[in-house]
N, C-alpha and C positions, 0 to 999 in steps of 0.2 A: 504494500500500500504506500501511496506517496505520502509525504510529508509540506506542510506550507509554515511557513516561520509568516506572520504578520507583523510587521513596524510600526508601532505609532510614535509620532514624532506628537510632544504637546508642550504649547505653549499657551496657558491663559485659556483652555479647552476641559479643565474638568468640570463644568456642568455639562459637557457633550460626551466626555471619556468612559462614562456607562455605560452608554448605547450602545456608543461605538464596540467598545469590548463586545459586550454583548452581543449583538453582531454576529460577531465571528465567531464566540465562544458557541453558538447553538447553530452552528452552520454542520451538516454530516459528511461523512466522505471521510477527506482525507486526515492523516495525524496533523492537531495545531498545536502551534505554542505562540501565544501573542508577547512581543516584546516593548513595552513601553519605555519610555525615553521622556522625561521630565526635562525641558531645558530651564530648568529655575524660574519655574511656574512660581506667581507672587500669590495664585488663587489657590483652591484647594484640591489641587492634583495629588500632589501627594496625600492625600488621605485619602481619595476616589483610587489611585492605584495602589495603596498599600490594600483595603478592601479587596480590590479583583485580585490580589494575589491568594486568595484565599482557595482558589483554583488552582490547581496544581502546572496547570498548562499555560499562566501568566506569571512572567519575567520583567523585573523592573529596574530601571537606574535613574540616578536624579545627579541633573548638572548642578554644581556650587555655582555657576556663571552662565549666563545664558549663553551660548555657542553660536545661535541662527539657527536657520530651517536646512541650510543646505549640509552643513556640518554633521547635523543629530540624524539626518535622515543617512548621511555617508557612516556616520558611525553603527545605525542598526543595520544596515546594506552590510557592513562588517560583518557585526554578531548573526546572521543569519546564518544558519548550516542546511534549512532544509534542502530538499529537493526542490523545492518552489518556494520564492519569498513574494509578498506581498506588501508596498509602501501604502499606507489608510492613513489618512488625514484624522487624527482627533475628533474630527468634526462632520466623519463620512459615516454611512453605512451599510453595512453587505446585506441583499437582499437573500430570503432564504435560497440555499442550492447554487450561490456564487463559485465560492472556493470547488465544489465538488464540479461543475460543469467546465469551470477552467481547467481542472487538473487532469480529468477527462479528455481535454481538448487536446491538452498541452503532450499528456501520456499517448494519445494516438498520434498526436502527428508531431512528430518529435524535430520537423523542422522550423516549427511554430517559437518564436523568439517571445513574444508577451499574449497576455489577453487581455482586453477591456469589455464591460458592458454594458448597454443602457444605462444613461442617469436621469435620474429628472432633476432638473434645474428647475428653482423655483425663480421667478422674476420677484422686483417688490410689491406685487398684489398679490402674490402666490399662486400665481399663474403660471405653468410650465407650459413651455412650447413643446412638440413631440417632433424627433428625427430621427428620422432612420436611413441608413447606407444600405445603397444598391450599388456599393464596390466589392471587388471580390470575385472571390470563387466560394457558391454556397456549398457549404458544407450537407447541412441540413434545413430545416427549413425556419431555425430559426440563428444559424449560425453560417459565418461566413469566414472565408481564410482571404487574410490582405497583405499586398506588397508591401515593402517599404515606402514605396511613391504614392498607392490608393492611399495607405494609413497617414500620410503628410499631406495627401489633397482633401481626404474628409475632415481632418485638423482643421485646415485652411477652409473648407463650406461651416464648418460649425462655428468659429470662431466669427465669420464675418456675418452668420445670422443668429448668432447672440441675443437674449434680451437686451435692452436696456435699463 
């Protein structure tokens, strides 16, 4: 069975750092271990991840200094050993059967470099627009395999039809 190491990088994110865990922690499939990373949160992360450590499959560290985003995220990119890692924003979350459909994807077709899926972006009326990519080779019907050039042209359609 594969394995996924999950990263959360937080800063100023433990009213979000539940869920999030959470998240993952009830996602089936593959072995998790979620690894949080405290960049010297002034709010109450360290008591929201000392909590989720109560699970044997969450790992914690806490910067004395805050480092940045690119830094904490390059440092759990380190600590990762799974067979598959996953970077999660503090402030994301996995819908059910994420992790198991990616590692899925990733275990068949072993030339496949990342996965992404669906998000809903909420705009400020909490209104989400809906998109969807017809790049690719479909895999299934609701899954698709993309270049490096389609996954940089659908980058480039989604970002310039953004909410505002």
């Amino acid at each position: 069975m594969s394995s996924v190491d999950v990263v959360v990088p937080c800063f100023r994110y433990g009213h979000f750092l539940r869920e999030c865990v959470e998240s993952v922690l009830t996602q089936s499939g593959p072995e998790l271990r979620v690894l949080i990373i405290d960049d010297a949160s002034p709010d109450n992360t360290a008591e929201v991840a000392q909590e989720l450590r109560s699970d044997s499959r969450v790992d914690y560290r806490r910067h004395i200094s805050n480092q940045g985003l690119i830094a904490t995220a390059n440092e759990g990119i380190a600590w990762a050993s799974a067979d598959y890692m996953l970077l999660l924003s503090a402030d994301d979350y996995l819908l059910p059967g994420a992790l198991s459909r990616s590692v899925d994807l990733m275990d068949n077709h072993p030339s496949v470099a990342f996965t992404f899926g669906g998000a809903v972006v909420l705009d400020q009326r909490g209104d989400h627009p809906f998109y969807r990519s017809y790049y690719g080779t479909e895999v299934d019907l609701r899954t698709r395999i993309l270049s490096g050039l389609e996954f940089i042209t659908l980058g480039l359609v989604l970002w310039c039809h953004r909410p505002s």
